[in-house]
LOTORLO-704594 format. One record per residue: residue number from 0; residue in three letters; x, y, z of N, C-alpha, C in turn. Coordinates in steps of 0.1 Angstrom, whole numbers. Atoms other than C-alpha are relative to their C-alpha. Example, Ala and Ser with C-alpha at 12.3 -4.5 7.8 and 13.67 -1.06 7.14 Angstrom:
# LOTORLO-704594
[rec 0; ALA; [9; -12; 0]; [123; -45; 78]; [9; 12; 0]]
[rec 1; SER; [-9; -11; 0]; [137; -11; 71]; [-8; 11; 8]]
//
This chain:
# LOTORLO-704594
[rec 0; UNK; [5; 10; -9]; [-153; -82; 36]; [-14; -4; -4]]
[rec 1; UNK; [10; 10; 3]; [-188; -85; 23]; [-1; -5; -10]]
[rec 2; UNK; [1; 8; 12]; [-181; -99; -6]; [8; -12; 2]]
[rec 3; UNK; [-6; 14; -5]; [-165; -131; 11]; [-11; -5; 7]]
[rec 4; UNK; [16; 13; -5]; [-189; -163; 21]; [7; 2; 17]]
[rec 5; UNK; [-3; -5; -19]; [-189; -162; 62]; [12; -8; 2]]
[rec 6; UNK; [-9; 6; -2]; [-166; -188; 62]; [17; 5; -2]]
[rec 7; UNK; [-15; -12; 7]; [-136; -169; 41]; [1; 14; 12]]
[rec 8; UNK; [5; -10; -12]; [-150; -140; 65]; [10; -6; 15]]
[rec 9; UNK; [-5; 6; -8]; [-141; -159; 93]; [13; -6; 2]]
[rec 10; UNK; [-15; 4; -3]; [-105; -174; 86]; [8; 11; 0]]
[rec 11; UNK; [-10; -11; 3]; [-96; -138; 72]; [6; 5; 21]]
[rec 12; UNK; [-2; -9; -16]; [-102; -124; 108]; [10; -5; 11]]
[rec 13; UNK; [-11; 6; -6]; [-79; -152; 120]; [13; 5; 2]]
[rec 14; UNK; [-9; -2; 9]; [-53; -139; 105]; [8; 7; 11]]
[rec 15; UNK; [-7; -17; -8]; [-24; -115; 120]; [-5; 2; 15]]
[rec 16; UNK; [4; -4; -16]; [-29; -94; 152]; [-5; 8; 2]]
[rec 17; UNK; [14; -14; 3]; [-61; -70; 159]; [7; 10; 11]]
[rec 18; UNK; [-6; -12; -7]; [-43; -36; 169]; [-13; 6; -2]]
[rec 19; UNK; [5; -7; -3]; [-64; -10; 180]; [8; 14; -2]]
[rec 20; UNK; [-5; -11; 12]; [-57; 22; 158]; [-4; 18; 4]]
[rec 21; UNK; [9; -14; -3]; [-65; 59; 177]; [2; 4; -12]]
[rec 22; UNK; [0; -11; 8]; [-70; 89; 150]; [19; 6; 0]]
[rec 23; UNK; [-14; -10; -1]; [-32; 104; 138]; [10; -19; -3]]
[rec 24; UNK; [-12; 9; -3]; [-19; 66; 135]; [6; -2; -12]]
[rec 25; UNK; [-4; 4; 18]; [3; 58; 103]; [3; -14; 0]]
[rec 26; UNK; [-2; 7; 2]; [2; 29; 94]; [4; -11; -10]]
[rec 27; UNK; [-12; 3; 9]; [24; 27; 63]; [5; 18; -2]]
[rec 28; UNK; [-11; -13; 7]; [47; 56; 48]; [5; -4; -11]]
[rec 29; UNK; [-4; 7; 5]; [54; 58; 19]; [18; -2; -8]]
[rec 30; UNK; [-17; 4; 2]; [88; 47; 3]; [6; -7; 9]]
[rec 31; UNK; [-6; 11; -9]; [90; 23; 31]; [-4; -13; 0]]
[rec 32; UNK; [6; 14; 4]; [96; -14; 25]; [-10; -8; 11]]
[rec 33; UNK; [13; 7; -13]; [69; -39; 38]; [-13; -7; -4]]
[rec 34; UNK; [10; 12; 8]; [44; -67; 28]; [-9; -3; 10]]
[rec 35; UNK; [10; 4; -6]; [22; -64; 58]; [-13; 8; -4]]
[rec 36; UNK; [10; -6; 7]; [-13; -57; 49]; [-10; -6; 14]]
[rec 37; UNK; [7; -6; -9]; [-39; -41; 69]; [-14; -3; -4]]
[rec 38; UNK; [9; -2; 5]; [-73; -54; 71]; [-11; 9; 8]]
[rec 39; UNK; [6; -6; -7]; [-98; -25; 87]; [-13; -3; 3]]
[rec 40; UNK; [13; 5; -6]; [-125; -24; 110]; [-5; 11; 9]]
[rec 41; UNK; [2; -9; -10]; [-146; -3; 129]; [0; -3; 18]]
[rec 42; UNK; [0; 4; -15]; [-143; 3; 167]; [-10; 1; 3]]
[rec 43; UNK; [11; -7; -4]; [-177; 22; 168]; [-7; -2; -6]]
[rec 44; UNK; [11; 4; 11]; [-205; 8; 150]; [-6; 12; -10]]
[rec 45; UNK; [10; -11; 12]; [-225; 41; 140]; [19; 5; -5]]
[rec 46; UNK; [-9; -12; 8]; [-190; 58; 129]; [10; -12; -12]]
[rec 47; UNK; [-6; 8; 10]; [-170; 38; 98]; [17; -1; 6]]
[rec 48; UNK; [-15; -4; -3]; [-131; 30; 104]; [-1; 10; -13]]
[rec 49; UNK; [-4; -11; 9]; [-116; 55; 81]; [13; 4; -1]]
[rec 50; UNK; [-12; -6; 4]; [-78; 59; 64]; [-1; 4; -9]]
[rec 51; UNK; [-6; -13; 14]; [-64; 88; 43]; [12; -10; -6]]
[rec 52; UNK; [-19; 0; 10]; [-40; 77; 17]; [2; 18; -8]]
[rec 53; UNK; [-11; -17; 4]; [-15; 107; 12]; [7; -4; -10]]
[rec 54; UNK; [-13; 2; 6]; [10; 112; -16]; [11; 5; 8]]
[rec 55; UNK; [-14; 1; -3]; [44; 121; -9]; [-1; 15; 7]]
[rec 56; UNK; [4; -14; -4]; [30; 160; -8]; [-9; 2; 14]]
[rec 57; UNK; [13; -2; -9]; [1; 152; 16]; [-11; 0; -4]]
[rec 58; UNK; [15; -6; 4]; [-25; 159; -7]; [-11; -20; 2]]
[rec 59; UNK; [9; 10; 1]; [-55; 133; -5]; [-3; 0; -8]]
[rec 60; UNK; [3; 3; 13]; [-62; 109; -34]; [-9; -11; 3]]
[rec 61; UNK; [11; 11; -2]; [-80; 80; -17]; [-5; 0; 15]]
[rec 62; UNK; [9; 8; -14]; [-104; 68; 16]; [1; -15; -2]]
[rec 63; UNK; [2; 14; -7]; [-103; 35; 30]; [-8; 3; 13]]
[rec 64; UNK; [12; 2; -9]; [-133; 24; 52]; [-1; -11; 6]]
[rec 65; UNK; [0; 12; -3]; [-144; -6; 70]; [-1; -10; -10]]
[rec 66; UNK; [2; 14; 6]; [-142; -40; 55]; [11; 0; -12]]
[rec 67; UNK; [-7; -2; 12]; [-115; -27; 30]; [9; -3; 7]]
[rec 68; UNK; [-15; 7; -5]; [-78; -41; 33]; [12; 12; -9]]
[rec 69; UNK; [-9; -8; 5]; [-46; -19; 25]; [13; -5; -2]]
[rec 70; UNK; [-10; 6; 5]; [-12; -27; 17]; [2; -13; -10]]
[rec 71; UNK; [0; 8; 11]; [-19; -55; -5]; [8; -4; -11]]
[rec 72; UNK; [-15; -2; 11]; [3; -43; -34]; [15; -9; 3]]
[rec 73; UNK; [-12; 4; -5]; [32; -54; -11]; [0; -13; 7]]
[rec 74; UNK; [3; 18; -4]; [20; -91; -4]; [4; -3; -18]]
[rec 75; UNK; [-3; 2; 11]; [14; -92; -41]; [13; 1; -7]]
[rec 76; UNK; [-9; -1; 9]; [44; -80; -55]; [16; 2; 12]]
[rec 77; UNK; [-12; 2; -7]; [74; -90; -31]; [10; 13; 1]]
[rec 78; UNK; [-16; -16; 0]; [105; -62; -22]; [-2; 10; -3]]
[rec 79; UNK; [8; -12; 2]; [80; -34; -30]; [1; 8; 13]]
[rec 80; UNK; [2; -7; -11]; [80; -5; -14]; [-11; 8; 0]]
[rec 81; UNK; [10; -8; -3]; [51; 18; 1]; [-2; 7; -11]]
[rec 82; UNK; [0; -15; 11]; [37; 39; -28]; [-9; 7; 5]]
[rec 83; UNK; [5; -10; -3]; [16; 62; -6]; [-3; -3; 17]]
[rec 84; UNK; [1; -5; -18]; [8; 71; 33]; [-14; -4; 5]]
[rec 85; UNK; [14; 3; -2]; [-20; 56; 48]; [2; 0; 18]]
[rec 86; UNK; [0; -7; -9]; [-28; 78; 79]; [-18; -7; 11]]
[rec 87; UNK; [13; -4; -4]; [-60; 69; 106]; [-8; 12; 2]]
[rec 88; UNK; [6; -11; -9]; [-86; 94; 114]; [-15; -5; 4]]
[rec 89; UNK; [7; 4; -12]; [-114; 77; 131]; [6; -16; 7]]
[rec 90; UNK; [-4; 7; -7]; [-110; 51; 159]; [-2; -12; -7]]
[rec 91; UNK; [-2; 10; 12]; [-101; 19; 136]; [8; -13; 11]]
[rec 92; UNK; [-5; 12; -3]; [-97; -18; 145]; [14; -5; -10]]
[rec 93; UNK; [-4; 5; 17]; [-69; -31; 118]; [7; -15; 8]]
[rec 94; UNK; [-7; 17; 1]; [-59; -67; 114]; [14; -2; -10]]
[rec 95; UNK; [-14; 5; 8]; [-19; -69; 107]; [1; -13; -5]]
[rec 96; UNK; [-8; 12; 7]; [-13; -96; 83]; [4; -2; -8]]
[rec 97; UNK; [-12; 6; 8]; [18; -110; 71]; [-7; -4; -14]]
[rec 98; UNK; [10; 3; 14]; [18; -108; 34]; [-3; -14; -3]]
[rec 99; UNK; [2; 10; 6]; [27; -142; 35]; [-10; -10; 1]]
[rec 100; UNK; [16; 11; -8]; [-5; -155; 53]; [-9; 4; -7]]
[rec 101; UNK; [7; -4; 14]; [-23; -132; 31]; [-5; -4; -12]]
[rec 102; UNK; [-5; 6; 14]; [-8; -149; -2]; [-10; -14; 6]]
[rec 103; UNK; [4; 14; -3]; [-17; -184; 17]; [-15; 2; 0]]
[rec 104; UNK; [16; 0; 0]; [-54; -171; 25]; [-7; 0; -14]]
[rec 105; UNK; [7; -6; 12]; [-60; -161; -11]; [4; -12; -10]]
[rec 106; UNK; [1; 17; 0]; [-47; -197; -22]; [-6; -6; 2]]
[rec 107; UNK; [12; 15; -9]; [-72; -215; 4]; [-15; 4; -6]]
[rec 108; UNK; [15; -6; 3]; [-101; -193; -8]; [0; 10; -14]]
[rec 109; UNK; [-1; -7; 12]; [-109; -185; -44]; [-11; 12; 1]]
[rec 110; UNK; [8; -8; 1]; [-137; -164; -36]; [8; 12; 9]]
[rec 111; UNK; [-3; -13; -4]; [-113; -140; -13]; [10; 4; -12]]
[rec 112; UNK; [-9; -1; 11]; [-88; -140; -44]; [-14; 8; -9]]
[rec 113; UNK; [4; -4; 5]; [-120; -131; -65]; [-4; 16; 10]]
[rec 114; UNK; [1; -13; 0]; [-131; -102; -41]; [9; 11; 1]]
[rec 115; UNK; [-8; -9; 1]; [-97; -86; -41]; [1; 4; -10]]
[rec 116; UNK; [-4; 2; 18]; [-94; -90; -80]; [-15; 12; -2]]
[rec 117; UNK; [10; -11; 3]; [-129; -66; -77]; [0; 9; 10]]
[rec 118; UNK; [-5; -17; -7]; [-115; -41; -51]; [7; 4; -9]]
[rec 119; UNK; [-8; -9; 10]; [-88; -34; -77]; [-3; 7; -10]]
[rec 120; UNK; [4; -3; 11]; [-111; -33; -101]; [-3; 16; -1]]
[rec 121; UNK; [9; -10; -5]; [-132; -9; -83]; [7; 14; 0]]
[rec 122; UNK; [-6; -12; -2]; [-106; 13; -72]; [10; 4; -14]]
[rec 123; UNK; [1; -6; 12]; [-95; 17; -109]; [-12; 7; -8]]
[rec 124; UNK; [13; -8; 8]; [-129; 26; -124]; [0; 16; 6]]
[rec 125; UNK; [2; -12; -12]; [-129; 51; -92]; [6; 8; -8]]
[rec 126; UNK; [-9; -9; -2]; [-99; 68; -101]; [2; 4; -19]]
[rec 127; UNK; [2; -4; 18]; [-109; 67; -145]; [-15; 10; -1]]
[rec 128; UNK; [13; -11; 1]; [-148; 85; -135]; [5; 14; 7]]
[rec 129; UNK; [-8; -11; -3]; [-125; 112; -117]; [7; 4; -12]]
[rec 130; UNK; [-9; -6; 9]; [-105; 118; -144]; [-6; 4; -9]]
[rec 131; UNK; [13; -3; 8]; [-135; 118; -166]; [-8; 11; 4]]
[rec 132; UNK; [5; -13; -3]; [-151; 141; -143]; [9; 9; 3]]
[rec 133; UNK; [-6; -10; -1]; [-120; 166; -140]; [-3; 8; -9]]
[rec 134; UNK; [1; -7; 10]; [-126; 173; -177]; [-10; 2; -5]]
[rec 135; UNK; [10; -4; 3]; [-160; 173; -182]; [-11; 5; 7]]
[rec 136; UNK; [12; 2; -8]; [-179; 181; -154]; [3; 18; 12]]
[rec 137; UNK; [-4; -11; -7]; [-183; 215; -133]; [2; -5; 16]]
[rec 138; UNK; [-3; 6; -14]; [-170; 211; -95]; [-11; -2; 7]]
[rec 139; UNK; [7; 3; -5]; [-202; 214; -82]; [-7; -16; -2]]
[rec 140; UNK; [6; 12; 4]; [-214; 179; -101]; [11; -11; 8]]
[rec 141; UNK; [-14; 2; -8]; [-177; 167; -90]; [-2; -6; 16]]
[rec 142; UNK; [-1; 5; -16]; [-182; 167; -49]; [-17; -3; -1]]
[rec 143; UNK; [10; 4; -3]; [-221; 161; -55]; [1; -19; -3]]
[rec 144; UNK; [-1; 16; -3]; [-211; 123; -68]; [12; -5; 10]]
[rec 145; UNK; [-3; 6; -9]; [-186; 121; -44]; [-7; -2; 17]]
[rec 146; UNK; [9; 3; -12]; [-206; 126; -17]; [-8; -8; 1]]
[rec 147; UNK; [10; 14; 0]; [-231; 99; -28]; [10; -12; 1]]
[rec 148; UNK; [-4; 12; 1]; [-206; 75; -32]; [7; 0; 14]]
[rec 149; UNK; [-6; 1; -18]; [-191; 88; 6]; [-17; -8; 7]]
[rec 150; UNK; [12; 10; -3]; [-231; 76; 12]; [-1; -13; 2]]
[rec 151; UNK; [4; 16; 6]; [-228; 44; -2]; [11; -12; 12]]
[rec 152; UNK; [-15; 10; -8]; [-193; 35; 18]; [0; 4; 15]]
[rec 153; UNK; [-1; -6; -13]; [-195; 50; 51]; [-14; 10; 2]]
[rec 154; UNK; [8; -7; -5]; [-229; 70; 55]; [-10; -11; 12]]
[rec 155; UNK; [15; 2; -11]; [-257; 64; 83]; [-9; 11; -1]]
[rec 156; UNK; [11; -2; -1]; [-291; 67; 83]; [-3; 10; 16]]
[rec 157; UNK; [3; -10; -11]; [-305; 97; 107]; [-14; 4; 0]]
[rec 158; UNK; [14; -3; 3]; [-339; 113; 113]; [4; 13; -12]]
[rec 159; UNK; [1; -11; 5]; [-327; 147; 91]; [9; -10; -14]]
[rec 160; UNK; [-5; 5; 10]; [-311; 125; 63]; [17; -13; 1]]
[rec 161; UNK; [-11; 10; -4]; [-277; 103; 57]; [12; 8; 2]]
[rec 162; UNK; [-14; -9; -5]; [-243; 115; 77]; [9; -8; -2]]
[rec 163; UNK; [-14; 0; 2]; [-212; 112; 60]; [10; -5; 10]]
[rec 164; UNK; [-11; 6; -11]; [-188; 97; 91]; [9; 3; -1]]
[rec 165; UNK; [-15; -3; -1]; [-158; 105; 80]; [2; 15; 1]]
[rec 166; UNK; [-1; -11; 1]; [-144; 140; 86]; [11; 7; -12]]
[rec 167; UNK; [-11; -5; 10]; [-128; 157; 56]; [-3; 16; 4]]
[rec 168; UNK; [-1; -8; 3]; [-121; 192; 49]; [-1; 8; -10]]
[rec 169; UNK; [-2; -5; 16]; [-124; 215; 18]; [12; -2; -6]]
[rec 170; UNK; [-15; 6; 12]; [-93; 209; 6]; [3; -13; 2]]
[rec 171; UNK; [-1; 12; 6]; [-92; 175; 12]; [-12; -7; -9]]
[rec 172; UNK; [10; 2; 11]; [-126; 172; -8]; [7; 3; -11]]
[rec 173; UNK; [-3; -9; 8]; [-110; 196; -31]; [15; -16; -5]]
[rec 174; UNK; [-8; 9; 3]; [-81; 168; -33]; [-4; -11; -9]]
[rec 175; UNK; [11; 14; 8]; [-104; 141; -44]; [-7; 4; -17]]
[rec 176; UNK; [10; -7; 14]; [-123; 161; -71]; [8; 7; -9]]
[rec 177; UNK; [-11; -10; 9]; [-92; 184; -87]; [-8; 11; 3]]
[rec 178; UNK; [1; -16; 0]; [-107; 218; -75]; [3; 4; 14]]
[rec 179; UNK; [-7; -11; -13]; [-95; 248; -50]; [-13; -4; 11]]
[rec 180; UNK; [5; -5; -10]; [-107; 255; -16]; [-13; 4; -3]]
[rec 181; UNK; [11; -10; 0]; [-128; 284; -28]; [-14; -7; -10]]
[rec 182; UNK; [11; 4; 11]; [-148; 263; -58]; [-6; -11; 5]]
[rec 183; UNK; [5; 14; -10]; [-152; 233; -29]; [-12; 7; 5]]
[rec 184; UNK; [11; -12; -7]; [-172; 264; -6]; [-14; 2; -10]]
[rec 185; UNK; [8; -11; 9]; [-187; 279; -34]; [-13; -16; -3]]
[rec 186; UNK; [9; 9; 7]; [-200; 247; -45]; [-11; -8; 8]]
[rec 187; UNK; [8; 1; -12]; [-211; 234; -10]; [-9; 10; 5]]
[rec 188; UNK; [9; -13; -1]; [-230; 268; -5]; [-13; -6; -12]]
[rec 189; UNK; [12; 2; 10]; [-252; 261; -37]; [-6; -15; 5]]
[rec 190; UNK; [8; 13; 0]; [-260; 224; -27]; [-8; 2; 14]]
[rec 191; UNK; [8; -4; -11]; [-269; 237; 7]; [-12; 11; 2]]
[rec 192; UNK; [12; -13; 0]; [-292; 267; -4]; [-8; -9; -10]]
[rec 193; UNK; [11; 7; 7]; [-311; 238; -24]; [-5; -10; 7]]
[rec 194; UNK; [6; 13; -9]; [-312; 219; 6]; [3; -17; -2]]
[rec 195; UNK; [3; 19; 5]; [-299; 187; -8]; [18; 1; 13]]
[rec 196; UNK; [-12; 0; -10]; [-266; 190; 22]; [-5; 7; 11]]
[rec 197; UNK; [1; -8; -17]; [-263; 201; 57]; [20; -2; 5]]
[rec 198; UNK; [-12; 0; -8]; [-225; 207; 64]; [4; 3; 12]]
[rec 199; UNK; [-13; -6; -14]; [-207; 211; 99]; [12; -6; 5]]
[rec 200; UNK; [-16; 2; -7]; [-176; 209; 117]; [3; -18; -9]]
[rec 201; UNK; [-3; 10; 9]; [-163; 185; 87]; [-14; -6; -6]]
[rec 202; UNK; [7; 15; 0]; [-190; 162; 88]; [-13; 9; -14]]
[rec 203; UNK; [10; -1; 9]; [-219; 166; 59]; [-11; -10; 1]]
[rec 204; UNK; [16; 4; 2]; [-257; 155; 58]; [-5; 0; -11]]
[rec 205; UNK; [4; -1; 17]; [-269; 143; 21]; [-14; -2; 7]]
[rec 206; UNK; [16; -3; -9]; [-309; 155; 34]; [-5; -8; -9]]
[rec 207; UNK; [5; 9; 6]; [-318; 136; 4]; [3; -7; -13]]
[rec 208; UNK; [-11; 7; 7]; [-299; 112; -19]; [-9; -1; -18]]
[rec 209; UNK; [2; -1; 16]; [-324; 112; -53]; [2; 15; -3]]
[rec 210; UNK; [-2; -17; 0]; [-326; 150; -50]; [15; 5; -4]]
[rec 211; UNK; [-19; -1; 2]; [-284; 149; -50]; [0; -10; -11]]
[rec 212; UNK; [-6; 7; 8]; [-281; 124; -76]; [-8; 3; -16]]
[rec 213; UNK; [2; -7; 16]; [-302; 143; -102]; [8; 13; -1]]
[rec 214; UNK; [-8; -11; -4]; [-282; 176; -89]; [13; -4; -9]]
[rec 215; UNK; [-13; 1; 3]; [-251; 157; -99]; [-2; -13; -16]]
[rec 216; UNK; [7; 6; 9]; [-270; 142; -132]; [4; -14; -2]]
[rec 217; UNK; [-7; 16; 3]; [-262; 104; -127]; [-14; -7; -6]]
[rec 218; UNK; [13; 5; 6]; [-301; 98; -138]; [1; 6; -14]]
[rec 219; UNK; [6; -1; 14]; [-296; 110; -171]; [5; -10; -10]]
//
């Protein structure tokens, strides 16, 4: 969304029909046909919308946040079916629209056609610096740049540092990064005895974001 002019902004939101989404809702499955595409929104200003995409297993491989759209694939490429599970878990606005109004929006407006063409982009690089960091990188460096990039997409500003909004778990961290339970802990223990985190009940506190981003050496 913010990479569309207010105008594009404005017709997208026309679009479809604004359901109101509690925590637990599915809002695809996958291996199920279907070309409607979901654009998200928050209900709650300080908290970010937020869906899990699952594989087939359950494990988590992606986050969706506000202003990001999902099913897309299935506008673009007709008689497709679902390739993954896209679950809510905080209270989420979403905007059902028909892929075919979709396709028509992205016709009327070359600039929403260009920021979809750099969500895809995005969420390829995403899923090539993981793969890069599975094989070279120890777990701790691993969840220390995901957590800045959880900063960047969904964090708020606090008096004790920036809060993470979404609720994950160690193993679904552990999902994101390629490592166990125990090397998620182990790893979240050392960034919190250096003070650069504050974990509870899910939620995590980056106390200070240059301090974590030499931790997870993105300045060298």
């Amino acid at each position: 969304m913010e990479r569309l002019s207010p105008r594009s902004r404005h017709d997208l939101l026309q679009l479809g029909v604004q359901t109101y989404c509690p925590p637990g809702t599915v809002l695809m499955r996958q291996g199920d046909p279907g070309a409607m595409v979901y654009l998200l929104r928050s209900r709650d200003r300080t908290v970010s919308a937020c869906v899990k995409i699952t594989s087939s297993d359950g494990k988590l491989f992606a986050i969706r946040v506000s202003g990001d759209v999902i099913g897309e694939l299935g506008a673009l490429v007709p008689d497709s079916r679902r390739s993954n599970t896209a679950t809510v878990c905080t209270a989420t606005i979403a905007h059902r629209i028909p892929g075919v109004a979709f396709m028509n929006f992205l016709e009327q407006h070359p600039d929403g056609l260009l920021a979809l063409c750099r969500s895809l982009a995005d969420r390829l690089a995403w899923s090539d610096q993981r793969r890069l960091d599975f094989g070279g990188c120890p777990v701790q460096m691993r969840l220390a740049r995901l957590l800045l990039e959880f900063v960047e997409s969904c964090g708020t500003a606090t008096e004790d540092g920036w809060e993470i909004t979404i609720r994950l778990s160690y193993e679904e961290l552990g999902n994101l990064i390629g490592a166990g339970v125990d090397a998620v802990g182990l790893a979240m223990n050392r960034m919190r005895a250096a003070d650069l985190v504050a974990p509870w009940n899910r939620h995590v506190i980056v106390r200070n974001r240059e301090s974590l981003r030499r931790f997870a050496e993105l300045d060298k």
